[in-house]
C-alpha positions as a Markdown table, in Angstrom:
| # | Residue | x | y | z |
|---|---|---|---|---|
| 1 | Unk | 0.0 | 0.0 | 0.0 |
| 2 | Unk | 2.4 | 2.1 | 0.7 |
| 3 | Unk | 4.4 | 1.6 | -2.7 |
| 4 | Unk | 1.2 | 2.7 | -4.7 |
| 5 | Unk | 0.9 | 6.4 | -2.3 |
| 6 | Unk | 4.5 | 6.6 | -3.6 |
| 7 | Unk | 4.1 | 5.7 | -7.1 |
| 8 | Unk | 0.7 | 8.5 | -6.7 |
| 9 | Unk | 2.6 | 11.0 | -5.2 |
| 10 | Unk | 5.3 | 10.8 | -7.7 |
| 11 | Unk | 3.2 | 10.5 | -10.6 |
| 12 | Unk | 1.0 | 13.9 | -9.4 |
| 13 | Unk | 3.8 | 15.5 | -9.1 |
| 14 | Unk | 6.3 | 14.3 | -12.0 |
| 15 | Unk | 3.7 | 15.9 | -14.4 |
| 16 | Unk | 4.0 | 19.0 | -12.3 |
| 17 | Unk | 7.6 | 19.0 | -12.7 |
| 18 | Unk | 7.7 | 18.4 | -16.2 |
| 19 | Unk | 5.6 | 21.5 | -16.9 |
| 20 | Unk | 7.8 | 23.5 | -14.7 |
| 21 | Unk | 10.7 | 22.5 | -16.4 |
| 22 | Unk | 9.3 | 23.0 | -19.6 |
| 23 | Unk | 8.0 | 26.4 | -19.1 |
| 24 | Unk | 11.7 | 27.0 | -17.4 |
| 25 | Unk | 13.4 | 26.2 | -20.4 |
| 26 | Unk | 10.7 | 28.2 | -22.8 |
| 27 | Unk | 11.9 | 31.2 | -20.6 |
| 28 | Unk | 15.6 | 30.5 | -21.3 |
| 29 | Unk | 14.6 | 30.3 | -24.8 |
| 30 | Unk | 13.0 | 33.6 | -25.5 |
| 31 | Unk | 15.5 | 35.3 | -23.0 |
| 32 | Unk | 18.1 | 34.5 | -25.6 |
| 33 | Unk | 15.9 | 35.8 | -28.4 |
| 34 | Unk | 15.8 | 39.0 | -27.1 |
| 35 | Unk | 17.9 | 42.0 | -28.6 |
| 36 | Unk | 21.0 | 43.2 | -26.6 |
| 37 | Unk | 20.8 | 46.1 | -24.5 |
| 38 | Unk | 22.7 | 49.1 | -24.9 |
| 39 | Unk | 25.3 | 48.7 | -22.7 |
| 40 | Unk | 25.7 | 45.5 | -24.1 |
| 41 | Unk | 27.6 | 46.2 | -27.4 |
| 42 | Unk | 28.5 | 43.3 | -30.1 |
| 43 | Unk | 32.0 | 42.0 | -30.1 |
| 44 | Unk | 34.3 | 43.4 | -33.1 |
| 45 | Unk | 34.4 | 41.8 | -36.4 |
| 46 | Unk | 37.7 | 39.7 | -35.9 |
| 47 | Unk | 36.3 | 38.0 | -32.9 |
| 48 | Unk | 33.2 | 37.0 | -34.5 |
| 49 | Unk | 33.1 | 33.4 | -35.8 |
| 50 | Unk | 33.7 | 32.9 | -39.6 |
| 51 | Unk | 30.5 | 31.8 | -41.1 |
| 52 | Unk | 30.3 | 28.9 | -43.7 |
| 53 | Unk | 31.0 | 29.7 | -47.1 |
| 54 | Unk | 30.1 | 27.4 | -49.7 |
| 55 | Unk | 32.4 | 29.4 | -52.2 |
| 56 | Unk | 34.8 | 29.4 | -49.8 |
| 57 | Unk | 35.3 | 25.9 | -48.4 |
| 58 | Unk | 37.1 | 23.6 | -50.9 |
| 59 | Unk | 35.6 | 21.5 | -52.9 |
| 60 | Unk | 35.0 | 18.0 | -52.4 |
| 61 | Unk | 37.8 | 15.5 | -53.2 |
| 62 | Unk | 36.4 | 12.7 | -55.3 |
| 63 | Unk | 38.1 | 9.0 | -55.2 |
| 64 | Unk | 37.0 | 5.7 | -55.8 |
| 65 | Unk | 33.9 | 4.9 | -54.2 |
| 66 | Unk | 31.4 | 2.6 | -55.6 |
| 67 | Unk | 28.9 | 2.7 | -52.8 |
| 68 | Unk | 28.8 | 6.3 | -53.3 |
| 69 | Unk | 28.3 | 6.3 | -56.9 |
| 70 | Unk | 25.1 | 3.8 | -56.8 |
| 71 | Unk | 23.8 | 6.0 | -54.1 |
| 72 | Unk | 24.2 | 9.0 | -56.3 |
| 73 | Unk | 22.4 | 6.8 | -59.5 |
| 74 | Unk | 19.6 | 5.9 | -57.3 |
| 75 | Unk | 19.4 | 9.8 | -55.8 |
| 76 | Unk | 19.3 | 11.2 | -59.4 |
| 77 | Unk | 16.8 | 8.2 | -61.0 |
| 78 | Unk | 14.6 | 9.9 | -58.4 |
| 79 | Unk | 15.0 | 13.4 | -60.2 |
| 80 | Unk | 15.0 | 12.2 | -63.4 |
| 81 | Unk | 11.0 | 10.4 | -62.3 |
| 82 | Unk | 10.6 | 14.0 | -61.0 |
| 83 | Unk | 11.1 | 15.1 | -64.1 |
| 84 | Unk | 14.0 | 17.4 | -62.6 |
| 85 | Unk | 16.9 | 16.5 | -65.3 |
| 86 | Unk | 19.2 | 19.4 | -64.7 |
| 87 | Unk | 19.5 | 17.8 | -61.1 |
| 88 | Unk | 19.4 | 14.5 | -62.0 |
| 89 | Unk | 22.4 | 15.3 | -64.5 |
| 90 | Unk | 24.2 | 16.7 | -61.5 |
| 91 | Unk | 23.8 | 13.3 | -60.1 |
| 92 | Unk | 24.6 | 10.9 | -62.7 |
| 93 | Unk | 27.5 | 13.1 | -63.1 |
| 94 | Unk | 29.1 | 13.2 | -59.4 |
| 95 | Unk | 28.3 | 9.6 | -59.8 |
| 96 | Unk | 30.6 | 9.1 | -63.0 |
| 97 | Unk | 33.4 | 11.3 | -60.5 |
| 98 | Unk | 33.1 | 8.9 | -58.1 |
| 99 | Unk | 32.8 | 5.6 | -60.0 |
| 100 | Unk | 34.0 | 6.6 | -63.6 |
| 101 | Unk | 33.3 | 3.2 | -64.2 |
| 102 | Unk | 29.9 | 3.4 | -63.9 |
| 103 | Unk | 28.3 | 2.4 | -67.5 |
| 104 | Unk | 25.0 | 2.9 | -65.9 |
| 105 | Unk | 25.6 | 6.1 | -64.8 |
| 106 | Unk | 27.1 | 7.6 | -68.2 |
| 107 | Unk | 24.1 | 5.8 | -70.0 |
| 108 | Unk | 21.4 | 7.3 | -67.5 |
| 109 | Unk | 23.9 | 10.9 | -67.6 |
| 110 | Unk | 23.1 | 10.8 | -71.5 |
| 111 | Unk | 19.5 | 10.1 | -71.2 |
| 112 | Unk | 19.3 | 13.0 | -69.0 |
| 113 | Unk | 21.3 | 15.5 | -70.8 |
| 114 | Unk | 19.0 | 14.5 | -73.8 |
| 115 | Unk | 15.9 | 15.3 | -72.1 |
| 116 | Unk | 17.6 | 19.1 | -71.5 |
| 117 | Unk | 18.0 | 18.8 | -75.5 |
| 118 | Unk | 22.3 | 18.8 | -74.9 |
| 119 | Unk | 22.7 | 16.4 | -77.4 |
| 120 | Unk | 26.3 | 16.9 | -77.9 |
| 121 | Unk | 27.3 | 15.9 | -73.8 |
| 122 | Unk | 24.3 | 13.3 | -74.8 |
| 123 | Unk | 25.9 | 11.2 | -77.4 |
| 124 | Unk | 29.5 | 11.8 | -75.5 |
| 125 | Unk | 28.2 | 10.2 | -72.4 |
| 126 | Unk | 26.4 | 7.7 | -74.6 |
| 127 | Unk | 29.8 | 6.6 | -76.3 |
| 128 | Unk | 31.3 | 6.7 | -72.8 |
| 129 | Unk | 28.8 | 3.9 | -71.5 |
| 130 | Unk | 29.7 | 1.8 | -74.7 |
| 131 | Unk | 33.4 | 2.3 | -74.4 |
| 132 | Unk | 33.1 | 1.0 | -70.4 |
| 133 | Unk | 30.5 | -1.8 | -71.6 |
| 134 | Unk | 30.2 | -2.6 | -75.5 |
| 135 | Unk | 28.5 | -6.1 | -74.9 |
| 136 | Unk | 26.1 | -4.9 | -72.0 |
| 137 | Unk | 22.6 | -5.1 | -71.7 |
| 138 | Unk | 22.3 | -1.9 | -72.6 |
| 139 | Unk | 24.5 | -1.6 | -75.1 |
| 140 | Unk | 21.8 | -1.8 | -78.4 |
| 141 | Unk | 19.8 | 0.3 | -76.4 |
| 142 | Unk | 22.8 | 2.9 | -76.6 |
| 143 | Unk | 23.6 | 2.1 | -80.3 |
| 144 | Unk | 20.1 | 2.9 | -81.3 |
| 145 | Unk | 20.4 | 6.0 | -79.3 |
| 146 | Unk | 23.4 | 7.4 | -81.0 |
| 147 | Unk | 22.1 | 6.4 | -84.6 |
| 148 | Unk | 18.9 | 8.5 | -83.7 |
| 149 | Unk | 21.0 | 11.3 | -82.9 |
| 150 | Unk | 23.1 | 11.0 | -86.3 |
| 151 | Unk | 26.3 | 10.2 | -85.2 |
| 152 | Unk | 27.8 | 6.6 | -86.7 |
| 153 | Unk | 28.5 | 3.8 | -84.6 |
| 154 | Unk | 31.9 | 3.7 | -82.5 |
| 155 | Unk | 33.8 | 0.9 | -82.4 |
């Protein structure tokens, strides 16, 4: 019995406390929104932290990474269903950086830059995917491809 008038007293007043500490840190929060007060004035520029600059920050190294390049494929087949296919090019492109191996990613890099009516980075990404795989599945898909663009067969 005197477990459960435990248990009730801690339970009525757990909820209590929980709102109190809630409101307490609400408080803190819009204490920090605030603006300054005059005698408070802002530190000089130099001691400021630098802010993040994309155009400032290198850019990103790319090496051999497989896993990285399907996981760019898939993220840019869901631009290209999107029907985004300048974004989806990015995609299929940082994939070919990380993986230039990646015939699937120069054939769906074609098929994108056709759709934005490039066809000369098109058909070069096209003949890409058939230099890195000439007997793949794809590759009469590709061949058709480039004939309907009007460039002759590579070899």
């Amino acid at each position: 019995m005197r477990l459960q008038r435990q248990y009730n007293w801690i339970m009525s007043r757990g909820r209590g406390l929980l709102a109190a500490t809630f409101f307490v840190f609400c408080a803190l929060g819009r204490a920090q929104d605030l603006p300054p007060q005059e005698g408070n004035a802002p530190p000089p520029a130099d001691q400021l932290p630098q802010q993040e600059d994309k155009a400032k920050t290198p850019a990103e190294e790319y090496a051999f990474n497989p896993v990285k390049s399907k996981k760019a494929v898939e993220i840019g087949d869901f631009y290209f269903r999107k029907g985004d296919f300048k974004a989806a090019a990015a995609r299929y492109l940082e994939a070919t950086k990380w993986n230039d191996g990646n015939a699937v990613a120069w054939l769906k890099l074609g098929d994108a830059e056709d759709r934005m009516n490039d066809a000369k980075s098109a058909i070069a990404a096209w003949k890409k995917c058939l230099e890195l795989a000439p007997n793949g599945k794809s590759a009469p898909e590709v061949k058709k491809k480039l004939e309907k663009a009007g460039t002759a067969k590579p070899e």
